[in-house]
C-alpha positions in Angstrom: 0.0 0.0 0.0 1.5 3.4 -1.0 1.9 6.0 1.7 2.7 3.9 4.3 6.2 2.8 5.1 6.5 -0.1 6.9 9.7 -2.2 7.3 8.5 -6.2 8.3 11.3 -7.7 10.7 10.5 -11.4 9.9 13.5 -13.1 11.8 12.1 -11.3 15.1 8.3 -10.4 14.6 9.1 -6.8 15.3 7.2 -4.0 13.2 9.0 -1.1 12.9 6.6 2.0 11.1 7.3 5.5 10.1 4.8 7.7 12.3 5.2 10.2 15.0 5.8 8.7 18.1 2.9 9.8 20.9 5.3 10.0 24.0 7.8 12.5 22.6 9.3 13.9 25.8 7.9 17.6 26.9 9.8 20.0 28.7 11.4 19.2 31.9 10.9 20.5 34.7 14.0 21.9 36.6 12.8 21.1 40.2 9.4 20.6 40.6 8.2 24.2 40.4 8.1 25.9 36.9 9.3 25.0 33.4 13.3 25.8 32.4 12.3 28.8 30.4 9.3 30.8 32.3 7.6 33.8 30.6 9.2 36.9 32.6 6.0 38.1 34.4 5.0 40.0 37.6 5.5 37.8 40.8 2.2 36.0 42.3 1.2 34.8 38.7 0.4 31.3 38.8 3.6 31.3 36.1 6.0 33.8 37.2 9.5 33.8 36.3 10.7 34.5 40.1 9.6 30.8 40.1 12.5 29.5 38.2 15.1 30.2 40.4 13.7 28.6 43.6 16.6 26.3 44.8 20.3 25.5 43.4 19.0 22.8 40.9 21.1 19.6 43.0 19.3 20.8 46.3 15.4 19.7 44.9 16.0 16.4 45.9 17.5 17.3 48.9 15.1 19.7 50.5 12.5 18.4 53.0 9.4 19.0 52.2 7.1 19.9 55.3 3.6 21.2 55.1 3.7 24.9 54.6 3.4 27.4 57.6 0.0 28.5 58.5 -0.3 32.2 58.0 0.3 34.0 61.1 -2.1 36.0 63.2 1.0 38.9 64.0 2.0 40.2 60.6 5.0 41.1 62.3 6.3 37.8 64.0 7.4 33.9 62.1 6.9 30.9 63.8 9.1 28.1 62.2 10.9 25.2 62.5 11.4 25.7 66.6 12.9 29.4 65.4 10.8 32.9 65.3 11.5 35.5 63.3 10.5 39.4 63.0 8.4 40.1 59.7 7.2 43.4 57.8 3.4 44.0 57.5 3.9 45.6 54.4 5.6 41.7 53.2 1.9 40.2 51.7 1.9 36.4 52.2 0.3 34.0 50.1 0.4 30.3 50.3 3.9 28.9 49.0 3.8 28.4 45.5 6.0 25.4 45.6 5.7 22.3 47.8 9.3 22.4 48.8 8.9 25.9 50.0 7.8 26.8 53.9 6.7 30.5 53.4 5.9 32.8 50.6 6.0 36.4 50.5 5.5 39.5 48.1 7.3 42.1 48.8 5.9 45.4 47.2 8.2 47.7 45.1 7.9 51.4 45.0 5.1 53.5 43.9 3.4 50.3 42.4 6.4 49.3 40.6 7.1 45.3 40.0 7.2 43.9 43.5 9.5 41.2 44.7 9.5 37.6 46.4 10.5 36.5 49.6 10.2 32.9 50.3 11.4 30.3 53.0 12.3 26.6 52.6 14.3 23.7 54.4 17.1 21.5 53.6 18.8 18.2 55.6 22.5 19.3 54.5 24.4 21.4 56.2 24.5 25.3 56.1 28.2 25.6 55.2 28.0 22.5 52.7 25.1 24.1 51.1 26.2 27.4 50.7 29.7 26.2 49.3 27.9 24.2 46.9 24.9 26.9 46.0 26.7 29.7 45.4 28.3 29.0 42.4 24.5 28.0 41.1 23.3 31.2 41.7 26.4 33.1 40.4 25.5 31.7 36.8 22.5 32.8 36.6 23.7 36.5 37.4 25.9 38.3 34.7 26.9 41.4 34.0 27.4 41.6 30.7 28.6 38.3 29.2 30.6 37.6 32.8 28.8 35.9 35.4 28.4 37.8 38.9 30.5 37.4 41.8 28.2 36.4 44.6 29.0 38.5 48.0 29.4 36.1 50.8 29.4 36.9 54.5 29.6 34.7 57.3 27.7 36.0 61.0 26.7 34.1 64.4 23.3 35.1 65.4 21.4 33.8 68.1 24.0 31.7 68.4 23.5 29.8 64.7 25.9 30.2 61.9 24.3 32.2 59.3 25.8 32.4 55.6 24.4 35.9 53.6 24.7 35.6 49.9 24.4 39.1 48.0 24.2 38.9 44.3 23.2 41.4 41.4 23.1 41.9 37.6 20.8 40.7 35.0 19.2 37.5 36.5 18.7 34.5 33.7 17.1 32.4 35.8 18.2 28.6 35.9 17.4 27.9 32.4 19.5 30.9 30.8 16.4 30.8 28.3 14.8 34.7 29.4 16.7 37.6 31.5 15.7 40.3 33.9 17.8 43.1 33.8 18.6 45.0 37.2 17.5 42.0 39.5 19.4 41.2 42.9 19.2 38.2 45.0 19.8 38.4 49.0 20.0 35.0 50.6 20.4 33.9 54.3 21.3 30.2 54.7 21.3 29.9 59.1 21.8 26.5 60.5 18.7 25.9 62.5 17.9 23.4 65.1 16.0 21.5 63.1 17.9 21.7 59.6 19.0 24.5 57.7 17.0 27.0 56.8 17.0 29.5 53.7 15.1 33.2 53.4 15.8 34.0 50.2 14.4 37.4 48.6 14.6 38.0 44.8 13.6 40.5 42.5 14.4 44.2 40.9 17.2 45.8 42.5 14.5 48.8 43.4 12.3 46.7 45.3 14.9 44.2 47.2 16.9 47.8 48.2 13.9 49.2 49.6 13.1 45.9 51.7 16.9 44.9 52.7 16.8 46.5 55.8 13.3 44.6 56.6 15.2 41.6 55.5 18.2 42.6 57.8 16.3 42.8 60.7 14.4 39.4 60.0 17.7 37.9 59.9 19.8 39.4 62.7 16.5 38.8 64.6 16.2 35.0 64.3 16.4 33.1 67.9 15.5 29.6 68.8 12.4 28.8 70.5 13.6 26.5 73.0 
């Protein structure tokens, strides 16, 4: 029969046809929380770029995944993980966006301008192992230019924990390198908690995170164990 092409494998019974297969693979997905390549939209959309970057991509399978923290009754005070934390009222939480992820935030920018995202999450390794090993994750998907960014690392006991701060800035690709945000900066803490280490991670345009770093410095310098 014309128009079909068809190749009979008599010695084994196998049929082997020329057609489209059905299960061509579809994008992967990087760790669980959004697509390699994103649209660049305003964080809170049920697709939003900020999603990309979530963890260092080896971490995903790493991280704990606990149920996500009720929203608190004081705006201004974080109950986690046998730690508390001081919060901003003006941070508006929404339920965490990804199941690896404690605590979601967004973080209003200026005047109505694109806001930013602060989230919270868990992992079993060690603070200075994951830090060592994240960092250079994060530094390529900063650039300036064509060079990647060098992250700013800073090392601080507080509340008696160790506490690593990562400072990055540039034009953030995301983990897929696919779509870029100019003028973005990254600020993580990475504090080793007494139940596993714990990253606060806030992400966004350099506007917005400036105008909330010192909200984020006193949620940091203001962590303390519960017990």
């Amino acid at each position: 029969m014309r128009g079909l092409v068809c190749i009979v494998m008599f010695a084994t019974g196998l049929v082997a046809c020329d057609r489209t297969p059905t299960n061509a693979p579809s994008d992967a997905v990087n760790d669980g929380t959004a697509p390699t390549q994103p649209k660049p939209t305003t964080p809170g959309a049920s697709d939003t770029g900020l999603a990309e970057l979530t963890l260092a991509a080896d971490d995903a399978t790493n991280t704990a995944s606990p149920a996500a923290i009720l929203q608190p009754d004081d705006p201004s005070r974080l109950l986690f993980l046998s730690l508390e934390a001081p919060t901003s009222p003006l941070w508006q939480w929404q339920p965490p966006r990804s199941s690896a992820w404690l605590a979601q935030w967004i973080v209003p920018g200026p005047q109505g301008s694109e806001p930013a995202e602060l989230v919270l999450w868990s992992s079993k390794r060690p603070a200075h192992d994951l830090t060592r090993e994240s960092v250079p994750t994060w530094e390529r998907q900063f650039r300036s230019g064509v060079i990647p960014t060098k992250a700013s690392v800073e090392h601080r006991t507080i509340g008696g924990m160790d506490v690593h701060l990562i400072d990055l800035a540039g034009e953030y690709t995301g983990m897929g390198g696919g779509w870029h945000r100019p003028n973005f900066r990254q600020i993580v803490a990475i504090a080793a908690g007494p139940e596993g280490t714990v990253i606060i991670r806030l992400l966004g345009p350099k506007d917005t995170v400036e105008m909330h770093r010192s909200g984020f410095e006193r949620m940091i310098e203001g962590l303390r164990t519960t017990h």
